[in-house]
LONU-226342 format. One record per residue (C-alpha): residue in one letter; x, y, z. Coordinates in pm, whole numbers, plus 50000, padded with zeros to 5 digits. Each point is the difference from the previous one (the first is absolute). Layout:
residues N
AXYZ/...
//
This chain:
residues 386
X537415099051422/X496785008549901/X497534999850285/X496124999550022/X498125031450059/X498415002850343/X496624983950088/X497295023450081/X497185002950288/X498165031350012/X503015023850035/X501984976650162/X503034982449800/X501744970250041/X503654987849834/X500614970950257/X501015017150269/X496945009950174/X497885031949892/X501035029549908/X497365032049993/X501215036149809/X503424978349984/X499764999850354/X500514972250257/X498944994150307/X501625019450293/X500214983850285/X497755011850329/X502525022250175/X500495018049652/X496635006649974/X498965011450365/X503515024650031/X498675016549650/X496375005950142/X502255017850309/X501775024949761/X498495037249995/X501795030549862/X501835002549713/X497584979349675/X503264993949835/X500944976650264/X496694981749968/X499324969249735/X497745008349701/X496604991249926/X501404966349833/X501674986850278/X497175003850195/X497344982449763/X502404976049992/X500274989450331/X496324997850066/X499044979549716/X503304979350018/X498644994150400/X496474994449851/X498515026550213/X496565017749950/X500195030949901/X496985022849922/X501795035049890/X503474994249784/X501035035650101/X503474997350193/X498235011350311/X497264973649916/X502134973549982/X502765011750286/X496424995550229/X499964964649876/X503014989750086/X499985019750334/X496374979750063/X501854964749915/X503195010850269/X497035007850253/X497834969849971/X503054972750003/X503554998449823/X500945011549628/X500234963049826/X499454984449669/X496334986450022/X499594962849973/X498385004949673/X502445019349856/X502644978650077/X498684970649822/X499115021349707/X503765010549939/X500684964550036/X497294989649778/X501655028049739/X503524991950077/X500064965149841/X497835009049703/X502815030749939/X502394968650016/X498194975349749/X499855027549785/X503145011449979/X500894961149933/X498034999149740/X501255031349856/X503904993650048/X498844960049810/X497825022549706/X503335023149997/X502554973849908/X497854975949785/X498295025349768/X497224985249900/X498465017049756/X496274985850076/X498955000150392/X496314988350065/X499045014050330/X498564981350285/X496825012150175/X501915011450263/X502525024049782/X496655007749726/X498325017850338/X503325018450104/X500235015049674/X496205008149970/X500105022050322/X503945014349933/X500155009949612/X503345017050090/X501554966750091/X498834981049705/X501515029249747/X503155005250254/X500734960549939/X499084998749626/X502525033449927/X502724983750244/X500034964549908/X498325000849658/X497954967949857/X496064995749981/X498024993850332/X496784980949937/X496915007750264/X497214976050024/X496805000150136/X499325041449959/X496565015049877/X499545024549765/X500215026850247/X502884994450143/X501634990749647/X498705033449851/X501895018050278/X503474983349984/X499535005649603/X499395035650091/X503345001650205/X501884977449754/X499445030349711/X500625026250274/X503404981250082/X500874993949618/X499754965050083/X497714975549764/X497184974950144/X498194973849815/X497124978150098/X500834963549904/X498134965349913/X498494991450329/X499625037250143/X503745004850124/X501185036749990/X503084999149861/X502075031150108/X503825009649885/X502405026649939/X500734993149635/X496954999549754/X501584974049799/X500784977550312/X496185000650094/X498874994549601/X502544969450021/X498184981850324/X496805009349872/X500414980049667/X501724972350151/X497014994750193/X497605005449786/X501994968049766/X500134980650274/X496195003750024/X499544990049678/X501974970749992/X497094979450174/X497105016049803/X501764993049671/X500544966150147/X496234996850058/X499405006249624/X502394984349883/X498264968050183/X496715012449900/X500714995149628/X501664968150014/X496654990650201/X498025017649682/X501914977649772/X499194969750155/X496155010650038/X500285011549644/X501224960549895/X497754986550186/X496715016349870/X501654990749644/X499524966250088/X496725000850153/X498905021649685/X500994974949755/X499004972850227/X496615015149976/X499545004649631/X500894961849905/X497104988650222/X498155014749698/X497075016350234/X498645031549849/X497805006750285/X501555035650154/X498744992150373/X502944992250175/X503455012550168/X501575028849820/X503505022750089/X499525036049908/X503145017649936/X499835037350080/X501345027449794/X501045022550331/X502005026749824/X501455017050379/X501524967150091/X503084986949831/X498654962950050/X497344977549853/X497434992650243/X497224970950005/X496914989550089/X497684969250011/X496184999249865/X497474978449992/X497875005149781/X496394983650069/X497774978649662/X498205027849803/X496425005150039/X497095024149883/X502595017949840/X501565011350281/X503614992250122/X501174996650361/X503364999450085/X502044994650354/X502675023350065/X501945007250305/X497585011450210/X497335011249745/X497504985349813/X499305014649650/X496724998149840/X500475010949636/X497035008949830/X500405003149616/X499555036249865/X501134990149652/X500354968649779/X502174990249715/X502024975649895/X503765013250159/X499475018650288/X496875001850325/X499895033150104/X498384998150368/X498995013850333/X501114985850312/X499155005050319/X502964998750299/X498994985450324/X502995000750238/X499045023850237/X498115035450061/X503105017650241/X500795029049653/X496065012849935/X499955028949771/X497235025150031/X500295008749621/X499954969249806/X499044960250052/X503564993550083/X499784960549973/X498805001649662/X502474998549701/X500194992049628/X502264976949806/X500894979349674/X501164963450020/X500474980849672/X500094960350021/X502954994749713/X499294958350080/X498314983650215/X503964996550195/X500985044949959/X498475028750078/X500675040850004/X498245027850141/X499945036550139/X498325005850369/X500875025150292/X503264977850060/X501065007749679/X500964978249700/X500264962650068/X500444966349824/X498964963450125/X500184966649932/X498494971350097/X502264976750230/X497304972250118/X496694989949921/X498374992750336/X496945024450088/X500855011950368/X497245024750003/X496604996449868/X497115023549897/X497944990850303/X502995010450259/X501595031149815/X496115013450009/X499514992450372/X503015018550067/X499165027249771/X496665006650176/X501395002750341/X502505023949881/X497915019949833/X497795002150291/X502605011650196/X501005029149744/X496105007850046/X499515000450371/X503845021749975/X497975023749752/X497415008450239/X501795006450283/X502245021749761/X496835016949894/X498715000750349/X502965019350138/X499935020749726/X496265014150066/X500755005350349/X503025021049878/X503144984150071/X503205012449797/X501434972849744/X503365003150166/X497604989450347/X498594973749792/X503264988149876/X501775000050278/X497364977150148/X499624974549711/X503844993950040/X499304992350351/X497464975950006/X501814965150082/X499194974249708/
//
């Protein structure tokens, strides 16, 4: 029957039947005091093993672990009252005696089913953190893939270490589990059966996401079409912009309003931002403009006026547009003709916000001529609470 290796404290050893020390066990008082008494012939005298292991399995003091050194410590415990197992001691073998047993348990139950995936409790993931021997001893003797949670990279790095050292294999799994086994093709087995079952819910997700898409996609259909039979041609109004993001592998949109046209200028609500497009060019397909962002100051850049950018949007009716900005390519169309935003309020917010990019400016400026690093200045922008 197989049976668990010993548990280990400081160079003591424990296999459920009290500790052992230099596979040593404890001799009993008399023992001890009629050895001290021996002189003459060293043969007849116990070695230096026996004699560490009395004093540290009678967890006595013992400043010098020469066998003179440590025959004085046991001599100075006879003196001062009676050779006996110290309170302490006692219900530390205790302590270690049923943890030996649950262990073994659990071993003799891992022996006979076979499992070939274990995930380790806290308890066990410790054990095997501060004992590499047992972890490798159990994988080589009962085979399988042992799963430990909960480990940094340090302590990861050094059982991956061992695991090579051993000819073992480790892998870190979905969710930061070490996986650790024998067999390399037991360990690349549990690591991409976890990394499926992982997947399952994200592909779930997207799956849901574009069935949501689909419906969203209807819908604006019918507010589009809805739109163009009221036969306005007035381009104020509620637009969706669909984005042309070509790192994501679904369509994403967005709602504008887009405020009546005046003095040539065109404001439109987005998001967070305001856009004020000024015209650069004119002709009869496409507005090349200028707009200015206003969401927020937290990214200044030294070199250039960051929150400036250029663009193209062409009206194709008064119900589609297309254009090129910083977000890329997009399309819209117009899905309502109510004017949620007007001139008036998309230029009061636009003044605040550029305010705010000013007053950011000077401080940037400010901390600059005093001679504070950008990485400093950075660092402190990013902190500011908004």
């Amino acid at each position: 029957m197989i049976q668990a290796l010993p548990l280990k404290y400081g160079r003591l050893r424990c296999s459920g039947n009290g500790f052992t020390c230099n596979s040593h066990t404890r001799a009993p008082p008399d023992v001890v005091k009629a050895n001290l008494e021996l002189a003459g012939n060293v043969s007849t005298q116990p070695r230096r093993d026996w004699w560490e292991a009395q004093v540290r399995l009678y967890g006595i003091e013992c400043s010098t672990w020469t066998i003179e050194g440590m025959k004085t410590a046991l001599r100075k415990q006879l003196k001062s009252c009676e050779l006996r197992f110290t309170e302490k001691m006692e219900r530390l073998e205790e302590s270690y005696n049923g943890r030996y047993k649950k262990e073994n348990e659990a071993l003799q139950r891992h022996a006979s089913n076979r499992e070939p995936y274990h995930l380790c409790s806290h308890t066990e993931t410790n054990l095997y953190n501060n004992d590499h021997s047992r972890l490798f001893w159990e994988l080589k003797t009962l085979g399988g893939v042992k799963g430990l949670p909960l480990l940094n990279w340090r302590p990861r790095k050094a059982i991956h270490k061992e695991a090579e050292r051993q000819s073992c294999f480790s892998k870190t799994a979905v969710g930061e589990i070490l996986l650790v086994g024998a067999k390399k093709e037991d360990v690349v087995r549990q690591w991409n059966n976890m990394s499926q079952e992982a997947a399952a819910p994200q592909q779930e997700l997207i799956e849901k996401r574009q069935q949501q898409q689909i419906a969203e996609q209807h819908e604006f259909d019918r507010l589009h079409e809805e739109t163009i039979q009221t036969g306005n041609t007035n381009i104020a109004g509620k637009w969706i912009l669909e984005l042309d993001r070509r790192w994501r592998s679904q369509k994403e949109f967005q709602f504008m309003s887009i405020a009546s046209p005046c003095d040539g200028s065109l404001w439109m609500s987005w998001k967070r931002e305001v856009w004020h497009l000024d015209w650069i060019a004119l002709d009869s397909e496409q507005k090349a403009f200028e707009w200015t962002r206003t969401d927020g100051v937290d990214g200044y850049d030294f070199k250039e006026d960051w929150h400036k950018g250029k663009g193209t949007i062409t009206f194709e009716s008064p119900y589609l547009l297309k254009g090129k900005s910083h977000l890329g390519d997009f399309t819209g169309r117009k899905v309502g003709n109510e004017i949620s935003t007007t001139n008036e309020a998309c230029v009061t917010k636009y003044e605040k916000a550029m305010e705010d990019i000013q007053a950011m400016k000077d401080k940037c400026e400010y901390w600059i001529s005093s001679g504070t690093s950008k990485k400093d200045i950075m660092n402190e922008l990013y902190s500011v609470d908004r």
